[in-house]
C-alpha positions, -999 to +999 in steps of 0.1 A: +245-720+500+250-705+533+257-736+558+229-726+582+204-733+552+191-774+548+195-797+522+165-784+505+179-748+506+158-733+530+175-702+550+176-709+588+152-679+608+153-666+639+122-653+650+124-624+674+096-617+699+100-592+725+082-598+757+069-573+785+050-600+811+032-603+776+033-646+779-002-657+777-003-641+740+035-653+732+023-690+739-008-682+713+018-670+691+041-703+699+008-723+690+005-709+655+043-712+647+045-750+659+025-757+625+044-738+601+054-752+573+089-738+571+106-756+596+142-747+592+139-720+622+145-711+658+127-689+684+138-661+706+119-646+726+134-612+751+115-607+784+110-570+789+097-572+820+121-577+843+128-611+868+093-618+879+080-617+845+110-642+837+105-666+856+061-667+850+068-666+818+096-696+824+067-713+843+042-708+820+063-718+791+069-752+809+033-762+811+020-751+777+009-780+754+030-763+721+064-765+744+087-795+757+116-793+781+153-789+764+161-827+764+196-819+760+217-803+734+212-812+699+243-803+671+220-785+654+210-762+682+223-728+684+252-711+705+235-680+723+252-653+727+238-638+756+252-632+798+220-624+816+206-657+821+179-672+797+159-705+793+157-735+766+128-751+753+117-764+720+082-761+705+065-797+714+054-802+675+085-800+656+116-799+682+128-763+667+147-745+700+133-716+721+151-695+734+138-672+761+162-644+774+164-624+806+168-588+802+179-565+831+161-535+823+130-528+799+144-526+765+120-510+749+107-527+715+140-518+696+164-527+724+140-561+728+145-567+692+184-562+691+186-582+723+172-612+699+200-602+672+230-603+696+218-637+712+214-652+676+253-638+675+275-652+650+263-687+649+243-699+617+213-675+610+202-663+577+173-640+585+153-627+614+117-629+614+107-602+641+071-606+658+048-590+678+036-610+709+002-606+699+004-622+662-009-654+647+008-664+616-007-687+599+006-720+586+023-709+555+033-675+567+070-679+573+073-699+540+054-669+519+080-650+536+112-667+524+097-674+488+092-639+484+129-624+496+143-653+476+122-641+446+135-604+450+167-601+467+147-582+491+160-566+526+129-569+544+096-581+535+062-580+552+031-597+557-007-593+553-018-584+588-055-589+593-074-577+627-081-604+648-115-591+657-129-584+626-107-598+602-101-569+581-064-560+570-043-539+589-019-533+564-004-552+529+028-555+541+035-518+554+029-478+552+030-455+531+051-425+550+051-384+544+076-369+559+065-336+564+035-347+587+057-375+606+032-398+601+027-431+582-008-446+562-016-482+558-015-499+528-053-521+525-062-510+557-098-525+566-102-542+530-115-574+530-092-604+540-093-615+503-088-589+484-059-589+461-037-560+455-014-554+431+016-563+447+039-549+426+023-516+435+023-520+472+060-526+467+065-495+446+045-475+468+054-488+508+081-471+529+083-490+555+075-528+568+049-530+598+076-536+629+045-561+636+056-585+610+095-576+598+115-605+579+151-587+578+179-607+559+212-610+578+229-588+549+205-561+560+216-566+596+249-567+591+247-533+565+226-510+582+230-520+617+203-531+642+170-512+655+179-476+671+172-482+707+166-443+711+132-446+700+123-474+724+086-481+715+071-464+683+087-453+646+117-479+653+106-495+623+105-465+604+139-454+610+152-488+602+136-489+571+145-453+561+179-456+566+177-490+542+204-472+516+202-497+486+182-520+498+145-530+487+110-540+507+089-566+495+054-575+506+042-615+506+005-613+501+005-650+509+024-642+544-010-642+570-005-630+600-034-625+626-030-593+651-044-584+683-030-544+680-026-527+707-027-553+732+006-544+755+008-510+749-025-490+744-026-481+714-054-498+698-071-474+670-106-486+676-105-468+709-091-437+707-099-420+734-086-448+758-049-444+745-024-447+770-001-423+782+026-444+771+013-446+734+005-414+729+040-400+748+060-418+727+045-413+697+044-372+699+079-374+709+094-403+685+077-382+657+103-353+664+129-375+671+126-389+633+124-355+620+159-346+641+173-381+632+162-384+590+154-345+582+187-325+593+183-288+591+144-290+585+135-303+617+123-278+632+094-270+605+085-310+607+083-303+645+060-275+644+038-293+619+038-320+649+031-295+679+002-281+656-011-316+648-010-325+690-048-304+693-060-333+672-061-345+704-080-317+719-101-304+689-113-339+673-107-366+698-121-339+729-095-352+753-076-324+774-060-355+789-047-370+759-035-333+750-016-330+777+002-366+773+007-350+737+023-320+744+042-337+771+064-360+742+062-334+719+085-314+745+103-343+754+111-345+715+124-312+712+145-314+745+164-342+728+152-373+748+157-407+740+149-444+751+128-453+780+099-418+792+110-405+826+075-415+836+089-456+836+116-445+858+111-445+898+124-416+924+157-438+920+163-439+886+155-474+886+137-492+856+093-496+865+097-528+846+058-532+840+044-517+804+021-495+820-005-521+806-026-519+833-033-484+824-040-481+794-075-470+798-073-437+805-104-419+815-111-397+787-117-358+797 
């Protein structure tokens, strides 16, 4: 039994939660996870958005009913690995650590996400349970989760998401992917919340975990590396699942999760024609860079498909707007570009630390 597990043999979590001046959701998220009934876990949480959005989010931390203060250091609490300043908390209900770390540039969701695996370091940790801002878990998500990577031997397993505004599923767990669109399908998406699927099915049949909802063992971390900060925001979860080797996904029906979608970002698919720049950017161009990164010499066909699939933009959705943000990542793709758009860059080179959240809705054309 690894020592970071309990007496009862329950595997000690991190859960991940990148930030970008995104706390007012984080401390809903906090709120659902002081109930959960796996307890054995602790909670980091990267702020994206640079040192004002530290310390608000250090202020409003302070004052939320689900946090207390750090009342000193516990045995039990973890070493953190990590030079560029962070806070401690603990969640009010049952005393588990937080964590919340300082980043000096935007890190993009992947570079947020390994920013939570390298302050976890090489302390006791036996998975990472990585969550969107804007997610709700319910009481027994966590615990669905362990059960069912203890039941498999599985590298990563995901949850049922279900839509916070109408309740429907998101996804069972992940996507199905096909390659030679770049693009990925989801698995239950808007079935009722109680349907049942056949698991086994879902498992047989999924590519890739949501990155909304990804429990990732340590093996898996330690084996195939951390997310690939190239892609920054979009199809990180992909690639990490792709390049899974041996490894197996596994779904937890039980594993709830509630999701805002699209909250930080833009990218909500009820409204497509206000889709940010920044969603629709980095999705063109993250679809090329998958094709360069997990296709080798066929790359070029899979980004062709892509450039003709871009006038979905212009033909079905009648934005020449979003076409243009489309084309504009699809080149950005082909030229090779990686990490944070030049667009979240000023005249200095310097990092525009806010998310572009405040505009997200774009006028269509």
């Amino acid at each position: 039994m690894p020592s970071s597990m309990l007496a009862t043999g329950e595997p000690r979590v991190v859960v991940g939660i990148v930030s970008t001046n995104d706390v007012d959701n984080i401390i809903g998220c906090l709120t659902s996870l002081s109930v959960s009934l796996h307890q054995n876990f602790w909670v980091v949480i990267c702020e994206n958005g640079g040192s004002e959005a530290f310390d608000r989010a250090v202020a409003r931390l302070a004052d939320a009913d689900c946090i207390k203060a750090a009342d000193g250091r516990r045995d039990t609490d973890p070493d953190v690995s990590w030079t560029q300043g962070y806070a401690r908390f603990r969640l009010a209900n049952g005393g588990q650590p937080l964590i919340l770390l300082k980043s000096s540039v935007n890190r993009g969701y992947a570079g947020g996400v390994n920013a939570c695996i390298a302050a976890a370091g090489k302390g006791p940790w036996d998975a990472i349970w990585v969550l969107n801002p804007d997610t709700f878990p319910e009481p027994d998500a966590l615990a669905a989760l362990v059960r069912r990577q203890m039941q498999g031997n599985y590298g990563v397993v995901g949850s049922r998401l279900l839509f916070t505004g109408s309740g429907l599923v998101q996804t069972w767990g992940g996507l199905l992917w096909f390659p030679l669109l770049g693009r990925g399908r989801l698995l239950g998406y808007n079935a009722s919340s109680d349907t049942m699927p056949d698991v086994a099915d879902i498992e047989r049949r999924m590519k890739y975990i949501c990155g909304a909802s990804m429990y990732v063992t340590r093996d898996y971390v330690e084996t195939v590396g951390g997310m690939d900060e190239d892609f920054f925001v979009y199809d990180e979860d992909v690639d990490w699942c792709l390049r899974r080797g041996s490894f197996t996904l596994g779904y937890a029906h039980d594993s709830v999760v509630h999701h805002i979608h699209g909250a930080t970002s833009g990218s909500s698919s009820t409204q497509k024609k206000t889709r940010s720049r920044f969603n629709i950017y980095l999705t063109e161009r993250n679809r090329v860079l998958i094709a360069a990164k997990q296709f080798g010499s066929t790359w070029p066909l899979l980004a062709t498909i892509a450039f003709l699939q871009t006038f979905e933009h212009l033909l079905r959705i009648g934005s020449l707007r979003q076409f243009s943000f489309a084309i504009e990542g699809w080149w950005a793709g082909v030229r090779g570009e990686v990490g944070p758009p030049g667009f979240m860059r000023d005249a200095n080179g310097r990092d525009v630390t806010r998310f572009l959240r405040r505009e997200v809705k774009t006028p269509a054309a």
